[in-house]
C-alpha positions in Angstrom: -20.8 -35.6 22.6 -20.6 -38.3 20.1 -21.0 -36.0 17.3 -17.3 -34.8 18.3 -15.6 -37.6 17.0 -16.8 -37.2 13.9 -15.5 -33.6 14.1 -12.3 -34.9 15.4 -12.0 -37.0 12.2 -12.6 -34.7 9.7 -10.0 -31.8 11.4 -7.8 -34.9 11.2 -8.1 -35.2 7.5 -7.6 -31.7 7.0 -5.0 -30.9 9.3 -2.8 -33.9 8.0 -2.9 -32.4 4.4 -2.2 -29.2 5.4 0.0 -29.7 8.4 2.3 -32.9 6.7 5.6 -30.7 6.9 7.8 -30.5 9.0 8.3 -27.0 11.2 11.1 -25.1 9.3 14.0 -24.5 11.3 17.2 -23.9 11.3 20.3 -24.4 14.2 22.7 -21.8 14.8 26.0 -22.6 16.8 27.9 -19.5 17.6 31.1 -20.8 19.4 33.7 -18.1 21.1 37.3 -19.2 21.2 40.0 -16.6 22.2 40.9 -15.6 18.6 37.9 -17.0 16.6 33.8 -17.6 16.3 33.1 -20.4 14.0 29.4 -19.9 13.3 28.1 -23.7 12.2 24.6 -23.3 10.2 22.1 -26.8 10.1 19.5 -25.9 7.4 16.8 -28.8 6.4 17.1 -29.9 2.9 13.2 -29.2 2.8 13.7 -25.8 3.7 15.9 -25.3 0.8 14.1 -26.6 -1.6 11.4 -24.5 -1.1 12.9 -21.0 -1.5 11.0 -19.5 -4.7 14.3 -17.9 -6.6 15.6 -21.0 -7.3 15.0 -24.5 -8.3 17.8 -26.8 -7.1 15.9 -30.3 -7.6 17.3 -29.8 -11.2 16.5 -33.8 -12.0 12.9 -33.3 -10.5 13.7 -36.3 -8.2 11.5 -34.7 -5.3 14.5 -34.2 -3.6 18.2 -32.1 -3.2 21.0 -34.4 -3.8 24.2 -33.4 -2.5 25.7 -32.9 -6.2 23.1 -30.4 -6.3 23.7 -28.6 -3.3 27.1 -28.6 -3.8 26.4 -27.6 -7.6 24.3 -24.4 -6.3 26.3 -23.3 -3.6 27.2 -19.7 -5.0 23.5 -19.0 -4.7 23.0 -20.8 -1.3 26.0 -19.1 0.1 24.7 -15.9 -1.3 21.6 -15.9 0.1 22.7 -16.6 3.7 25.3 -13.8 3.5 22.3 -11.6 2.1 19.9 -13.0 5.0 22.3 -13.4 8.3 24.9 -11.6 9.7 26.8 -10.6 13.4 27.5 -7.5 14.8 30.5 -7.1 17.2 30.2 -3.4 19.0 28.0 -1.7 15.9 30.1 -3.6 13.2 28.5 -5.8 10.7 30.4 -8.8 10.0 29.0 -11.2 7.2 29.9 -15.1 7.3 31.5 -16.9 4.4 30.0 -20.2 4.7 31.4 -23.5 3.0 30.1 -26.5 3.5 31.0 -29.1 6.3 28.8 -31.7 6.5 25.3 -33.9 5.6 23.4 -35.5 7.5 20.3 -37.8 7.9 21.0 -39.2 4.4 18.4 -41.5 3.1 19.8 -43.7 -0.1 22.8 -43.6 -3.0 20.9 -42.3 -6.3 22.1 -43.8 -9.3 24.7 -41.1 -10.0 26.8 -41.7 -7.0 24.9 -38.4 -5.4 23.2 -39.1 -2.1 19.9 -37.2 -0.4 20.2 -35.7 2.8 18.1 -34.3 5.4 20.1 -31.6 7.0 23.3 -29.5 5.1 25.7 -28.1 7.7 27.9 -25.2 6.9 30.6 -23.2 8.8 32.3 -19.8 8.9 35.2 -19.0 10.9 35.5 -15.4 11.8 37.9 -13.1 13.7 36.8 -12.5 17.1 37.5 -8.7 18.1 39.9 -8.2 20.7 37.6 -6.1 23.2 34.1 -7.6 22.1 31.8 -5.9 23.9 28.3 -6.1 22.8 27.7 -9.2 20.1 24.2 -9.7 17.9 22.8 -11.9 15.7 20.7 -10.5 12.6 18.5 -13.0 10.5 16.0 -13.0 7.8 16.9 -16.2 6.6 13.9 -18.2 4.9 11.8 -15.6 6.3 11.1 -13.5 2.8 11.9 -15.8 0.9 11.1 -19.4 1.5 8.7 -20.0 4.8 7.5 -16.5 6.9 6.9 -20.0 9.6 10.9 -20.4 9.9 12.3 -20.8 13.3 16.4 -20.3 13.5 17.0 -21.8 17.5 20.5 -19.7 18.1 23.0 -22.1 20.6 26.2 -19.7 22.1 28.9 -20.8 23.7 32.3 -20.2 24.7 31.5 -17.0 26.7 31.5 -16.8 30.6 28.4 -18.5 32.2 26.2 -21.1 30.9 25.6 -21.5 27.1 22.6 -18.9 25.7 20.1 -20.6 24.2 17.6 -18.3 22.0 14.4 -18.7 19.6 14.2 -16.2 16.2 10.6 -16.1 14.7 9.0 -14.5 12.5 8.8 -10.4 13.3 11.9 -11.0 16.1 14.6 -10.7 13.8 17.6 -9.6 15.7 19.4 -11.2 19.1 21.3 -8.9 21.4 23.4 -12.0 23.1 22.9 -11.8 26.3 21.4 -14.7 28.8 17.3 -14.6 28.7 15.4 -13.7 31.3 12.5 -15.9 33.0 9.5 -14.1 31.1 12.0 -14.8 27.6 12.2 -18.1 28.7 8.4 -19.0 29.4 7.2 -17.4 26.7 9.7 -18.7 24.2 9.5 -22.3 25.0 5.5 -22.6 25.9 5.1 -21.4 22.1 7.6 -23.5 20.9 5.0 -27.0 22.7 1.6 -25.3 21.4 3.1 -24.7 17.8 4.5 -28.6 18.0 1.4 -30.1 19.4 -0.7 -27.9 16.0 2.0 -29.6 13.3 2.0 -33.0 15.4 -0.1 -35.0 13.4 0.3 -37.7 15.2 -0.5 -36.2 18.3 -3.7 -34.7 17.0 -4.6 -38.1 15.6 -4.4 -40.0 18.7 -6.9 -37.0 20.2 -8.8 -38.3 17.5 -8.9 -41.9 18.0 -9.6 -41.2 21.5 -12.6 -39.2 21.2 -14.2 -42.5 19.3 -14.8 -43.9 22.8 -15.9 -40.9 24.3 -19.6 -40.1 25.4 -19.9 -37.9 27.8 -18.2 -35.1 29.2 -16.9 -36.5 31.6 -15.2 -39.1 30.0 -13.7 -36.1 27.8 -12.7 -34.7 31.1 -10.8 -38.0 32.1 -9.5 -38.9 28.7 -7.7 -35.2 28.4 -6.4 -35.4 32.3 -5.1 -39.3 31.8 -3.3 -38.2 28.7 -1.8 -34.9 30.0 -0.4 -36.3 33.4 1.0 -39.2 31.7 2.9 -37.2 29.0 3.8 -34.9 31.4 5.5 -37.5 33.8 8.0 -38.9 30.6 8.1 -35.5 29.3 10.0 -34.3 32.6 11.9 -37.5 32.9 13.1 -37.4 29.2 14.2 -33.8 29.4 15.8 -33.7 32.6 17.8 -37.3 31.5 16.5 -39.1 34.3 14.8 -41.7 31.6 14.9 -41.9 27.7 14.1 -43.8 25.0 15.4 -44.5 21.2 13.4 -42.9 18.7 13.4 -46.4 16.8 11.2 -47.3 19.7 9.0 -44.5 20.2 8.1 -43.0 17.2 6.4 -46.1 15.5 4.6 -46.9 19.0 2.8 -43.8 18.9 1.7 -44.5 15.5 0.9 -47.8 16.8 -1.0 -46.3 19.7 -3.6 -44.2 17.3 -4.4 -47.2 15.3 -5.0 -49.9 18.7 -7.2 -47.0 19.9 -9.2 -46.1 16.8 -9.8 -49.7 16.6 -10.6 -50.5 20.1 -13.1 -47.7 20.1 -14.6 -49.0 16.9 -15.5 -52.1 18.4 -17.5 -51.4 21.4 -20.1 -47.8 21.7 -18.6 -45.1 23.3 -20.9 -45.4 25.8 -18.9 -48.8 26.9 -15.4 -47.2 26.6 -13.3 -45.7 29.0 -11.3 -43.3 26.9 -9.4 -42.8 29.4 -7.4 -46.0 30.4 -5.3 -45.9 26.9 -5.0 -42.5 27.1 -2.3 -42.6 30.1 -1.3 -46.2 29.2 -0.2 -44.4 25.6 0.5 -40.9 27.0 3.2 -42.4 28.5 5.2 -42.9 25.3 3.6 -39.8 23.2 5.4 -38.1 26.1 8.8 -39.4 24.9 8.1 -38.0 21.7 7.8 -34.5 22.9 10.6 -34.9 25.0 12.6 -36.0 21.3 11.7 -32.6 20.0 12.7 -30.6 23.2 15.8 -32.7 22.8 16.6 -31.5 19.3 15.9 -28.1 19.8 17.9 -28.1 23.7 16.9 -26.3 27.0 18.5 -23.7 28.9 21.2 -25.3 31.4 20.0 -22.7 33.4 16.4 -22.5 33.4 16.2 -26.5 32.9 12.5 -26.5 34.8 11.0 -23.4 33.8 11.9 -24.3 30.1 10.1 -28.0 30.1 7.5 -26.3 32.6 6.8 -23.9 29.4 6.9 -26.2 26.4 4.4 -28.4 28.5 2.0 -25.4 29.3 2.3 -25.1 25.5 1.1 -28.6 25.0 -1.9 -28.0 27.1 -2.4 -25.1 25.3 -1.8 -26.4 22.0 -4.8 -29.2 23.0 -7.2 -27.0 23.5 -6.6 -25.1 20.8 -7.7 -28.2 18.8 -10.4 -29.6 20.8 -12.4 -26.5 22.0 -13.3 -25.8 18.4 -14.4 -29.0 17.7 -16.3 -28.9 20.8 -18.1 -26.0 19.9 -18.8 -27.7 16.5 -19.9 -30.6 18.0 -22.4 -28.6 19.5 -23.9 -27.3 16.4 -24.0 -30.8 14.7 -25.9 -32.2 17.5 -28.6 -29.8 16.3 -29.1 -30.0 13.2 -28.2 -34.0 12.1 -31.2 -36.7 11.9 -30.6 -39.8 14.4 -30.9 -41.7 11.6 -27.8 -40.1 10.1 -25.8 -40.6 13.7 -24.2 -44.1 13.2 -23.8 -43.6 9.5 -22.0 -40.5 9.8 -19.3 -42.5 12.6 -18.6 -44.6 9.7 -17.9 -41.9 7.4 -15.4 -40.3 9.2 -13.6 -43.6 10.6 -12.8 -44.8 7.0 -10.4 -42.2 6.5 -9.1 -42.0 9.9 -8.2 -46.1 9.6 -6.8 -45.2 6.6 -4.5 -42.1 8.0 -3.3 -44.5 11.0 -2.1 -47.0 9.0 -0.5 -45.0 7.1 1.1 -43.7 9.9 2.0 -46.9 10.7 3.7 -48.0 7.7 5.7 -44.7 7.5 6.9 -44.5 10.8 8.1 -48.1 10.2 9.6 -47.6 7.2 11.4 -44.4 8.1 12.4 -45.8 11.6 12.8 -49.7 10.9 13.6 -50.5 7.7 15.9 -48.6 6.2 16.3 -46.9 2.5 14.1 -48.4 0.1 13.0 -46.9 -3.7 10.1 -45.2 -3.6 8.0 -48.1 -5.3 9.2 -50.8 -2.6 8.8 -48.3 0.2 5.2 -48.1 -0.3 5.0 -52.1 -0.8 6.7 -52.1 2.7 4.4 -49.2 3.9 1.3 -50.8 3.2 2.0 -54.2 4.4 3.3 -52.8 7.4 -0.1 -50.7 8.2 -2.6 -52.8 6.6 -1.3 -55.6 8.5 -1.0 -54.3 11.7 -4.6 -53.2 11.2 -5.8 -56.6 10.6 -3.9 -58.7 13.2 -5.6 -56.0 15.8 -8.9 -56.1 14.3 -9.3 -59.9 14.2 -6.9 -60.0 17.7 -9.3 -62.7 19.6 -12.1 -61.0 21.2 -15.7 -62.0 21.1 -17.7 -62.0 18.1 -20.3 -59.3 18.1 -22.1 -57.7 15.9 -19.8 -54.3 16.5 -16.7 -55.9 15.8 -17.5 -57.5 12.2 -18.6 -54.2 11.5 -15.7 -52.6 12.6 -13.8 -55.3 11.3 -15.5 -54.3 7.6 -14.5 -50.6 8.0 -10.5 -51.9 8.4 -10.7 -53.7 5.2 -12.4 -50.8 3.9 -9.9 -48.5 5.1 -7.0 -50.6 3.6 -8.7 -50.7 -0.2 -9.1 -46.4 0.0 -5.2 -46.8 1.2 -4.3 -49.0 -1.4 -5.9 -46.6 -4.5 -4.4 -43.6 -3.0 -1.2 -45.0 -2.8 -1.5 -46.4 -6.4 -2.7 -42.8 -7.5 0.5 -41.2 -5.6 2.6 -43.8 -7.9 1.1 -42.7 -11.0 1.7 -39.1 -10.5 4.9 -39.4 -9.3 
C-alpha cells in the first residue's frame, strides 16, 4: 500500500499539467416575456481565446482585453450566429448578439483596456404569438475551439418552474421542455465525476492523504471520512441551509493539501490515521463542490435528486482516480527493491510540496490579494506558499529524526518552486 502514494504523486504531477484549465462552459439565459425572449450569453474569456480562426490577444499579453473583444466583435458575433440558434414551431430564428457586460475583471492595462473573465452578450428577439414548441440548437466551441464545452441552458418565464438543461458534446439540440428524473440523474452525476477529474485540488488532497496511508484499511477509512464529510456541506451548501464565501474556502482547501502532505511527511504511514483530516478537511472541500453546483444552479424542482447526482458523480469521479493507482500500486510493489522504498517517497513528495504551495500562493493571491502585475504576483505567490510551508513544517512538535527530514524536503520543495517560477518569468 505505500507504494500508492508514490502513484498518487506522480498522477498528481501529470494531471495538474494536463488538467490546469478550467471546464469550458458557457451560460445560456433564455427569458420569456409576453412580447420578447432576450437570450443573455456568458462566455469565458479563456474559451475565446482559444478558438483556432482567430487570434484576438493581438498584443500577446496572455490575455483578451476588453478593447480587443470589443475590437473583434464582427467575428465573435459571427461565429455565435453561425454556432447557435432557436427554433419557435420549425422556424429558425438566429440571435443578434451585442455586448452587455464584463465581468470578473482582474487589473487596468496600461491602455485604459481592462481583462475580464466572463463577456456577457444579449439578444432580444420577437416572441411568436402562439409559440408552441421552442428549441435550442448549439455547436458553439464545440468544432471549433474545445469538443469539452458545456453550454448549461437556464429558461424562464414560461408556466412552471425554471428548466434547467446541460448541452455536451454529441447532444447538440434542446427541445424545452422540463427534464425528467433519468435526465436529471444522469445529467448532474456527470457534471460531479467530470469536476472531481479537472479538480486539481481535489485530487491533490487524495494525494496528500494517501502519504499516511498503510493499509487498506486505513484507505478504506480515509475515502469514507472524506466522502461523508463533503457530503454533509455539500447538501447544506446546496440546499442554502449553510454557506460559506469563496474568499474563505477556496484557499483553505489549498491550505488543507499542504497541512496534510506535511503532517504525513513527518510521522510513517504506519503511525497516521489518514483518516481524521480527511473529514476534519472534507468538511470545507465540500463547500467547494457546493461553489460549483452553485454556479452552474439545480433544478427548483428536482433540488435532491440533482445534489444526490452530482455527489454520486463525486464518488464516481474518486474512484476513477484512485482504482488505477491502486492497481498500479500493485505492480510497483513487485517489482521495486526495499532499498528503493523510502527513496522513491522522497522523489515524489518534492514535487507534490512544491504543487501545494503553489496552490497556496495562487489561491491567495487570486482570492486575497487582489490585482497585482505578473512579476509581483509571483513575489506574493511564493511568499505566500513557501511560507506557509515553513511555519507548518517547523510548527512546534518534537524533534525526530522524521521531521528534520521532512523539514529538508520543504526547503527542497521551495528552491524547485522558486527556479520554475523564475523559468516561467523568463519565458514570459
Amino acid at each position: 500500500m505505500r507504494y500508492l502514494t508514490a502513484v498518487f504523486a506522480l498522477l498528481l504531477v501529470v494531471s495538474a499539467v494536463a488538467l490546469n484549465h478550467p471546464s469550458s462552459m458557457s451560460h445560456l439565459l433564455v427569458r420569456f416575456s409576453d412580447d420578447t425572449v432576450t437570450v443573455d450569453l456568458r462566455m469565458q474569456e479563456l474559451t475565446l481565446r482559444e478558438v483556432p480562426r482567430w487570434s484576438l490577444d493581438s498584443d500577446a499579453s496572455g490575455g483578451i482585453s476588453n478593447f480587443e473583444a470589443e475590437q473583434n466583435w464582427d467575428r465573435i458575433a459571427a461565429l455565435l450566429e453561425e454556432t447557435m440558434w432557436l427554433e419557435f414551431d420549425g422556424e429558425v430564428v438566429r440571435p443578434s448578439f451585442s455586448i452587455l457586460d464584463y465581468e470578473g475583471g482582474t487589473h487596468d492595462n496600461a491602455d485604459g483596456s481592462f481583462d475580464f473573465t466572463y463577456l456577457v452578450a444579449r439578444a432580444t428577439l420577437p416572441r411568436p404569438s402562439d409559440l408552441g414548441a421552442a428549441k435550442i440548437h448549439s455547436d458553439l466551441f464545440l468544432d471549433d475551439g474545445n469538443p469539452r464545452h458545456t453550454l448549461h441552458i437556464t429558461v424562464s418565464g414560461l408556466e412552471g418552474a425554471d428548466r434547467l438543461y446541460l448541452l455536451r458534446g454529441e447532444e447538440r439540440d434542446y427541445e424545452i421542455h422540463v427534464p425528467e428524473s433519468g435526465e436529471v440523474l444522469a445529467q448532474y452525476t456527470h457534471l460531479g465525476w467530470e469536476h472531481v477529474l479537472i479538480g486539481y485540488d481535489h485530487l491533490a488532497f487524495l494525494a496528500a492523504l494517501l502519504f499516511g496511508v498503510a493499509t487498506w484499511r486505513r484507505l478504506l477509512g480515509a475515502v469514507t471520512a472524506f466522502t461523508l464529510a463533503h457530503s454533509i456541506t455539500l447538501a447544506l451548501a446546496a440546499l442554502g441551509i449553510c454557506t460559506l464565501p469563496a474568499s474563505f474556502v477556496e484557499p483553505g482547501i489549498a491550505f488543507s493539501v499542504l497541512a496534510v502532505l506535511i503532517l504525513h511527511l513527518r510521522r510513517s504511514p504506519a503511525d497516521a490515521r489518514p483518516w481524521i483530516p480527511a473529514f476534519a478537511f472534507g468538511l470545507l472541500h465540500g463547500f467547494g463542490f457546493a461553489g460549483v453546483l452553485g454556479d452552474i444552479g439545480i433544478p427548483a424542482d428536482a433540488r435532491v435528486l440533482a445534489l444526490f447526482g452530482f455527489n454520486l458523480g463525486v464518488e464516481f469521479g474518486q474512484l476513477t482516480f484512485v482504482l488505477p493507482v491502486v492497481l498500479v500500486g500493485l505492480g510497483l510493489r513487485h517489482l521495486l527493491k526495499p532499498n528503493h522504498h523510502a527513496r522513491l517517497r522522497d522523489w515524489f513528495a518534492l514535487p507534490a510540496l512544491g504543487f501545494a504551495m503553489y496552490l497556496v500562493g495562487d489561491a491567495s493571491l487570486n482570492y486575497l490579494f487582489g490585482n497585482f502585475a505578473e512579476f509581483t504576483s509571483r513575489l506574493i505567490l511564493l511568499a505566500v506558499g513557501i511560507g506557509v510551508a515553513l511555519v507548518l513544517s517547523y510548527f512546534p512538535v518534537k524533534r525526530t529524526e522524521s521531521v528534520r527530514h521532512q523539514r529538508t524536503l520543504v526547503l527542497q520543495a521551495a528552491m524547485l518552486l522558486v527556479f520554475f517560477n523564475a523559468g516561467q518569468l523568463l519565458q514570459s
